[in-house]
Backbone bond lengths (Angstrom), bond angles and torsions (degrees), N, CA, C in turn:
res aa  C-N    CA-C-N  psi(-1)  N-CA   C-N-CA  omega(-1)  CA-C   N-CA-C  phi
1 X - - - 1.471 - - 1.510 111.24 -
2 X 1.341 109.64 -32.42 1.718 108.33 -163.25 1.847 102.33 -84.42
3 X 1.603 110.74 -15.21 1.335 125.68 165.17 1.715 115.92 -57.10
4 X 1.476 81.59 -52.02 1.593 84.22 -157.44 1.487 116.50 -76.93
5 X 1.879 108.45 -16.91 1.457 130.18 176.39 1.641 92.93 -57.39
6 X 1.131 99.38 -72.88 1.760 114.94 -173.69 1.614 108.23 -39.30
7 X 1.279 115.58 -62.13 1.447 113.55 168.55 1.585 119.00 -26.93
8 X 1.242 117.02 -63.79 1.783 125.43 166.92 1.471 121.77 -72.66
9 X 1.177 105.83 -5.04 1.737 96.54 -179.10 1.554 111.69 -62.42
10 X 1.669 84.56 129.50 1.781 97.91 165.90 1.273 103.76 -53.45
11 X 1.623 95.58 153.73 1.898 104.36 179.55 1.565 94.49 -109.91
12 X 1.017 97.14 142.86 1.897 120.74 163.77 0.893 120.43 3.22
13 X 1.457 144.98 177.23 1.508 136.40 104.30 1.173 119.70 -40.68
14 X 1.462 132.72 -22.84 1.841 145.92 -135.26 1.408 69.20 -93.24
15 X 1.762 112.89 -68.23 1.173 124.15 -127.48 1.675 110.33 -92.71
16 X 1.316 119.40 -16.97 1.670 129.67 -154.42 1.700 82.12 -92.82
17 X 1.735 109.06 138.19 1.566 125.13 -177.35 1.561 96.01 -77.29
18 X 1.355 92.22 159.34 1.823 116.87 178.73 1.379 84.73 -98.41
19 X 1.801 98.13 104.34 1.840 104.62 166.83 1.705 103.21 -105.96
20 X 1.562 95.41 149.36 1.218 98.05 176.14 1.696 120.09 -119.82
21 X 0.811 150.79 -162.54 1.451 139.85 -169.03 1.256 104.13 -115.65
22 X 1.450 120.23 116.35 1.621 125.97 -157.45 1.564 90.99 -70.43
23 X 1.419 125.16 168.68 1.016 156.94 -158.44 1.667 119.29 5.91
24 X 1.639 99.67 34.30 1.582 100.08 161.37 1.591 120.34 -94.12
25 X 1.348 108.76 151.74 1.078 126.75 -156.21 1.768 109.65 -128.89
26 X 1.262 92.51 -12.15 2.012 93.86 175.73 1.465 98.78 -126.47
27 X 1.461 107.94 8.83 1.980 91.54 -174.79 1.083 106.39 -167.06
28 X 1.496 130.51 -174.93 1.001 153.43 -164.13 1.827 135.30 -121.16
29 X 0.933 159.77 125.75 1.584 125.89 168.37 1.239 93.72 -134.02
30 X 1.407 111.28 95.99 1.906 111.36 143.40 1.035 133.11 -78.32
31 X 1.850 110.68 112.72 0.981 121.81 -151.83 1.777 102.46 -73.59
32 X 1.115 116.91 -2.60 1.389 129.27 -163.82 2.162 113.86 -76.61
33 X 1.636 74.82 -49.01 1.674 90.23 169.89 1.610 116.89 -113.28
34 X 1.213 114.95 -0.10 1.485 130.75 -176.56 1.452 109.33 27.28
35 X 1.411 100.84 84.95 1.463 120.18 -176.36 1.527 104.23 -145.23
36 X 1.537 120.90 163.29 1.580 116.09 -155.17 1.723 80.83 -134.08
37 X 1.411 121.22 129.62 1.349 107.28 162.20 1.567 115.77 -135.16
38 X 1.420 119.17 107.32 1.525 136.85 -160.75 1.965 101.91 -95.62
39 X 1.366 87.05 152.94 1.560 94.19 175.02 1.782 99.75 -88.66
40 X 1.524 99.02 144.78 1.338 104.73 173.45 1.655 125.46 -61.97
41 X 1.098 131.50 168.01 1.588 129.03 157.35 1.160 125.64 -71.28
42 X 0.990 117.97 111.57 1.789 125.37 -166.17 1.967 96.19 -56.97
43 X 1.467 110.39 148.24 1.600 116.62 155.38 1.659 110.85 -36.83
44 X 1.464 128.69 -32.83 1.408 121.34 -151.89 1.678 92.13 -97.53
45 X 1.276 123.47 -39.66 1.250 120.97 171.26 1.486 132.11 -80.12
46 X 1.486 113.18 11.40 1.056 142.22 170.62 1.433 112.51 -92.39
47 X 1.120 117.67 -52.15 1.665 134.90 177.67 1.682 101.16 -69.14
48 X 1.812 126.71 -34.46 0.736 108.88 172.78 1.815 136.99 -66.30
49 X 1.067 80.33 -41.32 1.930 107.50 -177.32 1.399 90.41 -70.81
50 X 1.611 144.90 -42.05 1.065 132.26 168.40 1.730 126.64 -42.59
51 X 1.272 94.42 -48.50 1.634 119.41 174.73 1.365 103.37 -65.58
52 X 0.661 106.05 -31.23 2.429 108.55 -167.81 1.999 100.51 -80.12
53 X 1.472 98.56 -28.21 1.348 107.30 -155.33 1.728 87.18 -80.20
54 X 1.511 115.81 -41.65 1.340 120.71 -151.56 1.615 106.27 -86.06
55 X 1.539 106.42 -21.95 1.771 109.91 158.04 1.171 128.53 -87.44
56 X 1.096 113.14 -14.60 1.687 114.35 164.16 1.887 112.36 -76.84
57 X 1.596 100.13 -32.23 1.922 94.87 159.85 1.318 106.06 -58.52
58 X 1.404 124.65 -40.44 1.179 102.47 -129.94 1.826 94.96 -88.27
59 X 1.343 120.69 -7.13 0.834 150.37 162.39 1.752 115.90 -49.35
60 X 1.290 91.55 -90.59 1.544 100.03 -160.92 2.261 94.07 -75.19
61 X 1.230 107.55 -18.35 1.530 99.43 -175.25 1.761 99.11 -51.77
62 X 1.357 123.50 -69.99 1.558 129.11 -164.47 2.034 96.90 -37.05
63 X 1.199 97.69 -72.09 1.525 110.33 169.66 1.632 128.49 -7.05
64 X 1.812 89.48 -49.07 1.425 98.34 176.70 1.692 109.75 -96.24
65 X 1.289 108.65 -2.23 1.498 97.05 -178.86 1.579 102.57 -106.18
66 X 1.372 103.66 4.95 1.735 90.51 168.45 1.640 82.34 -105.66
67 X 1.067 163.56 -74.34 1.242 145.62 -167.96 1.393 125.97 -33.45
68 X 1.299 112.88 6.22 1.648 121.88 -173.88 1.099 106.81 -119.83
69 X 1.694 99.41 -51.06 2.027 92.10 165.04 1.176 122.13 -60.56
70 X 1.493 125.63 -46.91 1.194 113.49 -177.81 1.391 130.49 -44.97
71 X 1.701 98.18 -42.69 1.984 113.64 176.93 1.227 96.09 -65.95
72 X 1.608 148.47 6.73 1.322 121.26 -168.03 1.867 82.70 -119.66
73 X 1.132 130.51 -24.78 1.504 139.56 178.26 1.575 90.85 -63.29
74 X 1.683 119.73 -66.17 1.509 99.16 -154.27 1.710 97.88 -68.03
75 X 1.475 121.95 -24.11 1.993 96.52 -175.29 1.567 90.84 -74.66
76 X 1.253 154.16 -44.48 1.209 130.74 178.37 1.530 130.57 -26.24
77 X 1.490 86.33 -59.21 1.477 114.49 174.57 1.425 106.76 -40.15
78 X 1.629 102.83 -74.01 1.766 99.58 174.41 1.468 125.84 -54.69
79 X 0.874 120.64 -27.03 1.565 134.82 168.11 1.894 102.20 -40.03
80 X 1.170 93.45 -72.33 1.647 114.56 174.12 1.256 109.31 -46.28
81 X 1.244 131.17 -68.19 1.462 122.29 -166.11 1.422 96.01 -65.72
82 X 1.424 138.99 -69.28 1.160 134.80 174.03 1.794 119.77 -12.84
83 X 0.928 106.29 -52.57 1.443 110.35 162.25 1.458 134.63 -60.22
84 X 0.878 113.26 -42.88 1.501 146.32 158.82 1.535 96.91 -45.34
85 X 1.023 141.74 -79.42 1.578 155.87 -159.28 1.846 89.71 -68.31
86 X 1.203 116.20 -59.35 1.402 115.05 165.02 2.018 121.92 -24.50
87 X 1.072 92.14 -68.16 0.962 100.81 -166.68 1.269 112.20 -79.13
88 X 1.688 128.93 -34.22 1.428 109.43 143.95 1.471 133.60 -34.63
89 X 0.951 120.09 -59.22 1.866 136.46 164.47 1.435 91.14 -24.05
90 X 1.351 114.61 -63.65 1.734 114.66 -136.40 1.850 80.72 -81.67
91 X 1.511 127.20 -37.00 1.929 103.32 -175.16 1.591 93.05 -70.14
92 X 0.742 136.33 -60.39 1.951 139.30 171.64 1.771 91.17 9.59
93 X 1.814 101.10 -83.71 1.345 107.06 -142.81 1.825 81.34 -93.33
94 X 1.439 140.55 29.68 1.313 134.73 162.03 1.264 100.43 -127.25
95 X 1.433 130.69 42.43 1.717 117.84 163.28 1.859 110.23 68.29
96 X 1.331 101.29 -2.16 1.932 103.91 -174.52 1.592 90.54 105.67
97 X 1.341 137.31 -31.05 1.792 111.46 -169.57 0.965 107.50 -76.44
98 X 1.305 97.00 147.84 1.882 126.73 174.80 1.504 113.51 -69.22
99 X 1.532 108.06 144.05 1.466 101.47 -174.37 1.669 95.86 -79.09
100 X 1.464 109.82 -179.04 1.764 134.28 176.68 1.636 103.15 -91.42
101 X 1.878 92.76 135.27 1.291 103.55 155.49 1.412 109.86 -6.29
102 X 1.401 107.62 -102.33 1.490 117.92 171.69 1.464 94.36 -127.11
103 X 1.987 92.45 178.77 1.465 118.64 171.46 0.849 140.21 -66.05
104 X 1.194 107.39 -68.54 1.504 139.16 -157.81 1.982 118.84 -163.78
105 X 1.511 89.24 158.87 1.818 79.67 173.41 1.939 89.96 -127.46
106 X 1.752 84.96 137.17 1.579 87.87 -174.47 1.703 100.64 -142.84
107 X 0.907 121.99 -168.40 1.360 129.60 178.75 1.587 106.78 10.29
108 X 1.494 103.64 81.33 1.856 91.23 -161.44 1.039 116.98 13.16
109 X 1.142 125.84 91.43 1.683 126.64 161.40 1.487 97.08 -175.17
110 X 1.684 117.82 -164.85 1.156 144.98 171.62 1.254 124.72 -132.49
111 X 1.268 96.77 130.47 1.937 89.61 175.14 1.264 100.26 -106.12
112 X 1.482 130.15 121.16 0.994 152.58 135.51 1.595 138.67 -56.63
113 X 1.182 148.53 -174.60 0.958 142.32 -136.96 1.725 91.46 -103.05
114 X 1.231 111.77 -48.25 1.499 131.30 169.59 1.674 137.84 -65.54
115 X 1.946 91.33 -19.92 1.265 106.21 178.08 1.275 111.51 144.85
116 X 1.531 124.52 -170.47 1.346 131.00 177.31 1.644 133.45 -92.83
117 X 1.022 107.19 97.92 1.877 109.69 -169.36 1.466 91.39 -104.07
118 X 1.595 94.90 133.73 1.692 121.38 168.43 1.221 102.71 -58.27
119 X 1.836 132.42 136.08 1.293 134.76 162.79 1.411 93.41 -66.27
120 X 2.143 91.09 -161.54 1.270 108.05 -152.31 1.614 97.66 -96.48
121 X 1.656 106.54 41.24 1.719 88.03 159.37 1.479 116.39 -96.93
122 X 1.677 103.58 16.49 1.582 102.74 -175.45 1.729 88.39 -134.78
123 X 1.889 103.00 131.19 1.327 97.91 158.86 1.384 137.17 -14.79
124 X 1.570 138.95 137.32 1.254 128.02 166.48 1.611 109.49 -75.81
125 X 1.409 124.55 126.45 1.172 128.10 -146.86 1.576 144.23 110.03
126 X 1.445 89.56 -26.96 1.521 118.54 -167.75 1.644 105.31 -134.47
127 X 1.893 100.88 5.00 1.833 86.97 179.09 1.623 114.01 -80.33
128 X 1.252 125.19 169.67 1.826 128.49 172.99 2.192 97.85 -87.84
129 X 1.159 85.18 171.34 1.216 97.09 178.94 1.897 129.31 -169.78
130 X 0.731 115.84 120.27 1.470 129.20 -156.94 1.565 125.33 -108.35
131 X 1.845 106.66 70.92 1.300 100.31 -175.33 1.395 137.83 -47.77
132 X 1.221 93.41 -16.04 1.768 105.75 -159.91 2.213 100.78 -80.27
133 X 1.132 106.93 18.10 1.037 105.27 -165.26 1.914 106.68 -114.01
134 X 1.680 96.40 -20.20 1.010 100.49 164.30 1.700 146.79 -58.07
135 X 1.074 125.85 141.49 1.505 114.79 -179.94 1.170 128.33 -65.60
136 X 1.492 126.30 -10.79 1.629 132.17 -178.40 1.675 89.38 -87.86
137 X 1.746 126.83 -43.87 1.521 137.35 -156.32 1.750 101.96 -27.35
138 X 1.780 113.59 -48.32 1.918 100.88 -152.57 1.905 87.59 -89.69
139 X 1.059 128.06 8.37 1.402 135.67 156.54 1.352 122.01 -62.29
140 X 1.092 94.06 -74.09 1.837 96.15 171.74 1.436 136.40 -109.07
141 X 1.330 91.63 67.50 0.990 104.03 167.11 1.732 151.29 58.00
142 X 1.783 87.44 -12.54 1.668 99.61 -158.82 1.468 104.70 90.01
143 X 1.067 127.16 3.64 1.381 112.11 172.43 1.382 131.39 -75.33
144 X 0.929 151.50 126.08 1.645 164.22 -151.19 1.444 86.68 -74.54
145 X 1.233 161.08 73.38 1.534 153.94 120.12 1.341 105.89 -53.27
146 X 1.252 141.80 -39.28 1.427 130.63 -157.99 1.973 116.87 -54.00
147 X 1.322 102.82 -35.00 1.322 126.26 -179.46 1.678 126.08 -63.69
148 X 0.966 109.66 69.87 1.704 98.10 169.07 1.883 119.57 -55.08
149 X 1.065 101.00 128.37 1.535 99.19 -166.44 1.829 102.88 -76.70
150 X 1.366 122.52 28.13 1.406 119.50 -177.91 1.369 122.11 -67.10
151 X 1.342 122.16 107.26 1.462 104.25 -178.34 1.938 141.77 -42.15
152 X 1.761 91.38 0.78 1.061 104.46 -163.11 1.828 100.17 -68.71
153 X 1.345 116.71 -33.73 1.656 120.18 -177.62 1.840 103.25 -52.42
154 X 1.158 127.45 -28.94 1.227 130.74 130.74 1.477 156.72 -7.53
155 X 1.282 90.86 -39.94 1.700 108.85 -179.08 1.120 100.88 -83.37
156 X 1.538 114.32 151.23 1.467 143.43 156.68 1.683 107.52 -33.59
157 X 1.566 110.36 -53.83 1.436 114.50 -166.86 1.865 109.83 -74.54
158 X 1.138 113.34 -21.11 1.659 114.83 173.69 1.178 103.35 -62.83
159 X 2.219 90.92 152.10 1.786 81.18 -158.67 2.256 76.32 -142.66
160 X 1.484 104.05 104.78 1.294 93.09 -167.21 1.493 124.42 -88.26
161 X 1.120 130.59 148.74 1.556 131.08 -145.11 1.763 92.34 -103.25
162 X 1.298 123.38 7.92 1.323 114.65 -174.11 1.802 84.77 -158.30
163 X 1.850 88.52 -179.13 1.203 114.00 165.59 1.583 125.14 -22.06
164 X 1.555 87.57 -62.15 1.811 121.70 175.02 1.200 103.76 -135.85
165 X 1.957 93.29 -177.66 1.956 82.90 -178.59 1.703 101.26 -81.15
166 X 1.014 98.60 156.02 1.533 120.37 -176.76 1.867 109.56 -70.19
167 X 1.365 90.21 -84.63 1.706 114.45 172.74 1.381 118.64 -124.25
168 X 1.614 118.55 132.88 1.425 118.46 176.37 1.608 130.12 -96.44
169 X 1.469 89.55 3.08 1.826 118.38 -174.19 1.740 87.78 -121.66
170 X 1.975 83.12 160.24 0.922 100.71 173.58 1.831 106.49 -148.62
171 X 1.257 109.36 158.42 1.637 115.52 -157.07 1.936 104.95 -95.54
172 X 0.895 119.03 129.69 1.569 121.87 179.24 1.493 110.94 -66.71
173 X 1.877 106.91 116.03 1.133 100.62 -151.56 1.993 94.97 -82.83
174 X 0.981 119.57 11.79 1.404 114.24 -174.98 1.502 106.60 -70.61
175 X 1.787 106.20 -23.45 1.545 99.31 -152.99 1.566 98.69 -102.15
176 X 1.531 116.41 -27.65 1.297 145.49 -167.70 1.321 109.98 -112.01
177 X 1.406 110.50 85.22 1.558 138.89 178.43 1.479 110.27 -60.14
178 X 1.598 92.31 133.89 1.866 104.33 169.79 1.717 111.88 -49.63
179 X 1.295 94.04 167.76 1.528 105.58 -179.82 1.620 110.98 -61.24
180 X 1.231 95.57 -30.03 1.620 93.00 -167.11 1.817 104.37 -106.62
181 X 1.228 106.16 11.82 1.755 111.34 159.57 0.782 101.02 -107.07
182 X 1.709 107.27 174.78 1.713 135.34 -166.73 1.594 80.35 -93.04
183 X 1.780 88.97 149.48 1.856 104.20 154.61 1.182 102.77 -33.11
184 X 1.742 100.16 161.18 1.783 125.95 148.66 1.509 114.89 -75.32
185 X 0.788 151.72 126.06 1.745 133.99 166.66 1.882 88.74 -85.73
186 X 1.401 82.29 142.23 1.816 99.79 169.93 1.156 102.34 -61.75
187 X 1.910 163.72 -8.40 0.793 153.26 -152.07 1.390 102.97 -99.59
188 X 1.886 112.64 -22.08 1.660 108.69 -176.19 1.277 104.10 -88.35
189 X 1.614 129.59 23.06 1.113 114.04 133.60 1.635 136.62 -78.48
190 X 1.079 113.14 105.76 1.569 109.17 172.45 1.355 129.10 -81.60
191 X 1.544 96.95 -22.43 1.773 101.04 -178.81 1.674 105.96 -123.13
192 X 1.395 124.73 68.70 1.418 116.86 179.69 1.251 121.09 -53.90
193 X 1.310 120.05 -44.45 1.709 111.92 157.71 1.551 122.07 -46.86
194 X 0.789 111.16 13.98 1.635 103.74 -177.95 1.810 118.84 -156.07
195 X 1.595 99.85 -12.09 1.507 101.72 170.46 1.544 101.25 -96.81
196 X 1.334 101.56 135.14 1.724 111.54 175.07 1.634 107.03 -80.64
197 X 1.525 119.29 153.02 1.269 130.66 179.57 1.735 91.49 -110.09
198 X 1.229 105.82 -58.83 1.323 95.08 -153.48 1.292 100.82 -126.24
199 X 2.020 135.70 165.58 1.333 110.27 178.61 2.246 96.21 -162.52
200 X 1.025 131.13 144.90 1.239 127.24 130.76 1.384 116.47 2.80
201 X 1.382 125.33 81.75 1.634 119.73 175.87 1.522 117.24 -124.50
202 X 1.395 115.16 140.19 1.450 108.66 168.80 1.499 105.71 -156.43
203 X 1.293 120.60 173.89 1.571 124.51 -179.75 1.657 116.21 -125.85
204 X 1.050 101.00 150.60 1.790 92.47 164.69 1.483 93.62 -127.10
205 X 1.391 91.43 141.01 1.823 122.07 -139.10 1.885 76.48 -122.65
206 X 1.500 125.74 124.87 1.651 147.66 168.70 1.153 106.75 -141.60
207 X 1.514 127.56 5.00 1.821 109.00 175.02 1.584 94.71 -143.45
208 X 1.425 107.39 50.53 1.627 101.02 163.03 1.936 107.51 -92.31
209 X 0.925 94.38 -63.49 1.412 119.92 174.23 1.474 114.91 -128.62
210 X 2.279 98.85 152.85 1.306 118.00 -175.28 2.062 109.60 -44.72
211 X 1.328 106.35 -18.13 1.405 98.31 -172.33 1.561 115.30 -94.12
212 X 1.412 113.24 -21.29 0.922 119.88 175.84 1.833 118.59 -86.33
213 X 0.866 97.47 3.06 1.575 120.28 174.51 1.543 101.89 -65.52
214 X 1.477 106.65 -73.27 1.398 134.15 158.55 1.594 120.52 -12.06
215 X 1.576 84.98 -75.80 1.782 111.78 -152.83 1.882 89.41 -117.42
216 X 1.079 133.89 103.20 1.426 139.23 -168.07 1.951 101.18 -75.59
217 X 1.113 124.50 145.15 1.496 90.65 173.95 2.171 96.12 -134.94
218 X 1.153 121.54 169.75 1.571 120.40 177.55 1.714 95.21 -87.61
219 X 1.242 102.42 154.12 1.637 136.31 -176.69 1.362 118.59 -151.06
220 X 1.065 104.84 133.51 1.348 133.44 172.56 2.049 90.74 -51.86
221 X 1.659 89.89 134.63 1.768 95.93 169.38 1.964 99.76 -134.71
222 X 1.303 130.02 149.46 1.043 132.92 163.41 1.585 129.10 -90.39
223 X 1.533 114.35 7.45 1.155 124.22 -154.08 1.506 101.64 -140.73
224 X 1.564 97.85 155.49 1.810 110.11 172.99 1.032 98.67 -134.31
225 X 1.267 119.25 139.46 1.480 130.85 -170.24 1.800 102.81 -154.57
226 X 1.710 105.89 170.35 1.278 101.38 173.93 2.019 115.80 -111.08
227 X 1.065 93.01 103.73 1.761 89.64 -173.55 1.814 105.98 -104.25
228 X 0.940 119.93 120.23 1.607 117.77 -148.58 2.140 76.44 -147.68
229 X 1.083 150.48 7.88 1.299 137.41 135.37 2.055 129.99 -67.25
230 X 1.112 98.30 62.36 1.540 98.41 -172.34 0.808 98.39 -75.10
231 X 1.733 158.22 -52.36 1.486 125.87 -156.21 1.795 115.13 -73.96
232 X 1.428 97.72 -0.74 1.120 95.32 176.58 1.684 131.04 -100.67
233 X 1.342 123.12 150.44 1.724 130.03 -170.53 1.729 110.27 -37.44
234 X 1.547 97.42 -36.54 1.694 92.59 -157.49 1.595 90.16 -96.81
235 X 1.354 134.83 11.24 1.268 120.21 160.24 1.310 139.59 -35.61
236 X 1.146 127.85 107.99 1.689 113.69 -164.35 1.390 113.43 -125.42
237 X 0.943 151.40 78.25 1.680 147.72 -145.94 1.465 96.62 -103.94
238 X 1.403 98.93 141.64 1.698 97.05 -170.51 1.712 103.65 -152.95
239 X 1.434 96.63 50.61 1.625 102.16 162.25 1.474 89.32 -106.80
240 X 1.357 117.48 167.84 1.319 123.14 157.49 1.699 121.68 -140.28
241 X 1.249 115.05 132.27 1.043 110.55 -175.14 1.656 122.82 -116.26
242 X 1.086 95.97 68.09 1.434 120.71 -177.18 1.737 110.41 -59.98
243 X 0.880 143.95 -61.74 1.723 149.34 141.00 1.431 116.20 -11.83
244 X 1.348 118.73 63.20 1.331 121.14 157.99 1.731 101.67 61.28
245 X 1.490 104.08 33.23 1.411 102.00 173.09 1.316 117.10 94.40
246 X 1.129 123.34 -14.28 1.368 137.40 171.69 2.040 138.59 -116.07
247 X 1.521 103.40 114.11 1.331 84.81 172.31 1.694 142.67 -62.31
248 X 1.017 116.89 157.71 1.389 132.58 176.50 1.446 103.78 -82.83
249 X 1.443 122.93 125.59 1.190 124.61 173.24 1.441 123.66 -136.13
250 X 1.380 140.31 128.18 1.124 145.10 151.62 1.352 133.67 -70.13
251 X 1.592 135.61 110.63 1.029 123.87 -151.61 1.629 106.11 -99.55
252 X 1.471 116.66 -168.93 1.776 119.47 172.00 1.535 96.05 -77.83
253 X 1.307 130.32 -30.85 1.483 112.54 176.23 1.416 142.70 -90.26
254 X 1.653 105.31 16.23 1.201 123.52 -169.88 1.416 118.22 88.96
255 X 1.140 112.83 -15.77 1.798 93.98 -173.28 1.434 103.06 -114.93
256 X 1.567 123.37 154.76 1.681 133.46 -139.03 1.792 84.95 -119.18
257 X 0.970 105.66 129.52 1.778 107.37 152.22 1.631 113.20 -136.68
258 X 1.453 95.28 -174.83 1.840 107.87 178.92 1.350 94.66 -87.85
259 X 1.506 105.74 149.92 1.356 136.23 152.13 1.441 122.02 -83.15
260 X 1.092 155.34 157.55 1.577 135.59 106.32 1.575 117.44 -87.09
261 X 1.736 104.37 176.75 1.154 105.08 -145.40 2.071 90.47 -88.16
262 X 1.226 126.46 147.63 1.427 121.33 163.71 1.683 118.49 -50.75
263 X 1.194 95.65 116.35 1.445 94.69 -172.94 1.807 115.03 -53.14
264 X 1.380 91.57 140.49 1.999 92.68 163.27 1.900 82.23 101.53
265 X 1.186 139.76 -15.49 1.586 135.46 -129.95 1.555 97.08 -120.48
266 X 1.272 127.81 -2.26 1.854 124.62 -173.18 1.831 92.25 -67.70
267 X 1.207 103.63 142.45 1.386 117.53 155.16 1.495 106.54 -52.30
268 X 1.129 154.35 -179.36 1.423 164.65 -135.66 1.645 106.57 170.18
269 X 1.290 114.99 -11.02 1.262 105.46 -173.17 1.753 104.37 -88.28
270 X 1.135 108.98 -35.76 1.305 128.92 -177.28 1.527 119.78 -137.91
271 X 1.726 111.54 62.05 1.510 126.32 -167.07 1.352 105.86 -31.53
272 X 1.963 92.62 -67.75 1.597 103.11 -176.97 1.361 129.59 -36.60
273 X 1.346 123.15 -20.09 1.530 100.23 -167.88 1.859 104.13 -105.51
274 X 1.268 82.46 3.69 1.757 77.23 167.56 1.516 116.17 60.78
275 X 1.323 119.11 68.35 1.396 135.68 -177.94 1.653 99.10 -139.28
276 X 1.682 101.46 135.54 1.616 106.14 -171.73 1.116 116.49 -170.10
277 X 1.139 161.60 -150.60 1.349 157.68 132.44 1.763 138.20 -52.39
278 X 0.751 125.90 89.08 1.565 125.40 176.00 1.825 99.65 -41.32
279 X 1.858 108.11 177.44 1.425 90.69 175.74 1.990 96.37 -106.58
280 X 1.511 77.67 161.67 1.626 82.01 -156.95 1.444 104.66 -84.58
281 X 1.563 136.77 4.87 1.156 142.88 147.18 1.763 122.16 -32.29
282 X 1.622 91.86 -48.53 1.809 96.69 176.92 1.348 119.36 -104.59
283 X 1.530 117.89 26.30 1.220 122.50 141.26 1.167 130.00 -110.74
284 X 1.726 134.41 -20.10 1.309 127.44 178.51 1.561 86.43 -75.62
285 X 1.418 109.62 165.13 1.496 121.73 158.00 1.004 109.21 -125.23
């Protein structure tokens, strides 16, 4: 026994070898004090990996911002057709006529084509508003279409006419008669591939107020129209092409495409936000 103890006896501290960790090259492991000791990262290889890190953003960042617009194009997109299908439904159970701008003005407010917005006895910003009052509303369902997911509702320069934004579309007023005209019948469409129902709309608003005179700001518009006087003051163009430069459009035959803007036609008051004329071919019918 006293052999075989001796045979296994641990050796010393005196006696146990200083091992080191075969084929390292930045360190050490003594197994004695079992501690790891590495050379630091020099400043120059610091600056490098910094640099490697900041081209691989610079890389994959663009990447993700066209992968974000695009997902915000296709819910647009659905937004649009959704409407579209709406408003078939609604000539169905109306003989083919198109509903009105709006209705009526009631409970201080307006009912519009989309619903009920408080007039101007309530701040713009601070008005109420009541989708369910709209004529597309027992169509869809309750579904949230009104919303274009554009980051532009976002900007500093948006100037919102309610609570929140209300509606991010707007209805072609060729097809969708004033209060004080007769319906459209769906039949004065002749070219549904090519007359727009519905589209990407907004305004830049300079004669609300002395400040806005100044400082121009974007607004929500409910309407498509053809305004083809640009050198002139009362010019008001109210497509918007928020989508990588391009509007969103819903056609008479159900299916949605891009616009661009009519050349010569950007608002000037507010370049950046890219509001201008659609061509006025796919709105008269």
């Amino acid at each position: 026994m006293n052999g075989a103890s001796s045979k296994f006896q641990v050796p010393s501290s005196k006696q146990a070898p200083d091992l080191k960790w075969p084929g390292s090259k930045f360190g050490i492991w003594n197994l004695e004090f079992g501690i790891s000791r590495h050379r630091a990262f020099t400043l120059v290889e610091l600056l490098v990996v910094i640099a490697v890190i900041g081209i691989l953003a610079a890389l994959i960042l663009p990447a993700l911002n066209q992968g974000k617009a695009s997902a915000q194009r296709t819910v647009c997109t659905g937004n649009l057709r959704q409407l579209g299908i709406a408003t078939r439904l609604y000539w169905e159970d109306n003989r083919g006529n198109g509903f009105k701008q709006w209705s009526s003005n009631t409970n201080n407010g307006r009912v519009w084509w989309f619903g009920w917005l408080e007039g101007a006895a309530a701040a713009e910003g601070q008005r109420k508003f009541d989708l369910s009052a709209g004529v597309l509303f027992p169509y869809l369902q309750g579904s949230d279409v009104r919303l274009c997911p554009s980051p532009v509702w976002a900007s500093a320069q948006f100037k919102p006419k309610a609570t929140s934004v209300v509606f991010s579309y707007g209805c072609n007023s060729y097809l969708f008669a004033a209060n004080n005209q007769p319906a459209v019948n769906v039949n004065r469409i002749t070219r549904p591939t090519e007359t727009a129902l519905f589209a990407d709309t907004a305004q830049i608003n300079n004669f609300q107020t002395e400040d806005l005179a100044e400082n121009p700001m974007l607004e929500e518009w409910y309407l498509l129209s053809v305004e083809t006087n640009q050198p002139a003051a009362s010019y008001y163009p109210n497509g918007h092409f928020r989508h990588s430069g391009k509007a969103s459009v819903v056609f008479g035959d159900g299916h949605v495409g891009r616009e661009k803007m009519l050349p010569g036609s950007l608002d000037q008051r507010l370049p950046n936000q890219l509001v201008g004329q659609l061509r006025p071919e796919i709105l008269q019918p």
